[in-house]
N, C-alpha and C positions, 0 to 999 in steps of 0.2 A: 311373314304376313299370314294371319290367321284365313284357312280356309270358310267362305260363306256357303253354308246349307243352303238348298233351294228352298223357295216357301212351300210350305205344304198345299195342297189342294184343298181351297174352303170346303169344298162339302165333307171331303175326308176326315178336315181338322172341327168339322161340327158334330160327326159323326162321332169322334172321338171325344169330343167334348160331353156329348150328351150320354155317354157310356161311364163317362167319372162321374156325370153326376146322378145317376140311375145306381152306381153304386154304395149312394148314402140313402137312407129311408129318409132321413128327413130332409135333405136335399131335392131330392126327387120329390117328397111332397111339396114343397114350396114350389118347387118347376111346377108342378101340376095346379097348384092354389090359386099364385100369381099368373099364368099361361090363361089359368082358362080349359088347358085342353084335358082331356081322359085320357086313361092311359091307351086304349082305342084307339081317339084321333092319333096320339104319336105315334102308335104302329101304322097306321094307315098313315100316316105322313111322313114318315123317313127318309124319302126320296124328294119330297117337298122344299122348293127352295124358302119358301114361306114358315114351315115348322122348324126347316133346321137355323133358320132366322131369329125364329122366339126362342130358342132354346139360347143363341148366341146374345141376344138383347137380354136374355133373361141374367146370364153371367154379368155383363158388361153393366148391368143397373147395382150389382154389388159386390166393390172392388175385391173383399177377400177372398171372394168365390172364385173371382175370375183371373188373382195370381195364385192360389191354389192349382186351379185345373192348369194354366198353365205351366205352372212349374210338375207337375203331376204329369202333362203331355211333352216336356223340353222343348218349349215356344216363348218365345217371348210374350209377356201380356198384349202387347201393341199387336202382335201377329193374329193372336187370337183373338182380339177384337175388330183388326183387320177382313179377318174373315169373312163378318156379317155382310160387308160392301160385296165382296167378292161371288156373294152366292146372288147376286142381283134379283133377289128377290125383292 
């Protein structure tokens, strides 16, 4: 019987999210084009269950992004789109 991981902790697994995709220039500007927010506001909101929301709604609106970063984090897609709920924002 294969061992099951726990789920990661959403905000952890947003945190980590939004670091794969900060590490593409043009990923990152699309996060910031389609968001809305400056690179400012997402410093000022990384603690934010609300920023680390739009960062996860931002993946989940385009599938390639969002099996990318998960297979890039070792999560499942569903997990990481699971997240978003999970930060009750």
């Amino acid at each position: 019987m294969r061992e099951r991981t726990p789920k990661a902790d959403p905000q952890a697994l947003a945190l980590a999210a939004l670091g794969w995709l900060l590490a593409d220039d043009d990923r990152a500007g699309r996060l910031l084009a389609l968001t809305g927010m400056t690179p400012e506001d997402l410093r000022a909101g990384l603690g934010e269950p609300a920023t680390l929301g739009a960062v996860l709604d931002f993946l989940c609106a385009h599938e390639p992004d969002l099996v990318a970063a998960a297979d890039a984090l070792g999560v499942p897609p569903a997990e990481l789109a699971a997240a978003r709920e999970g930060l009750g924002a």
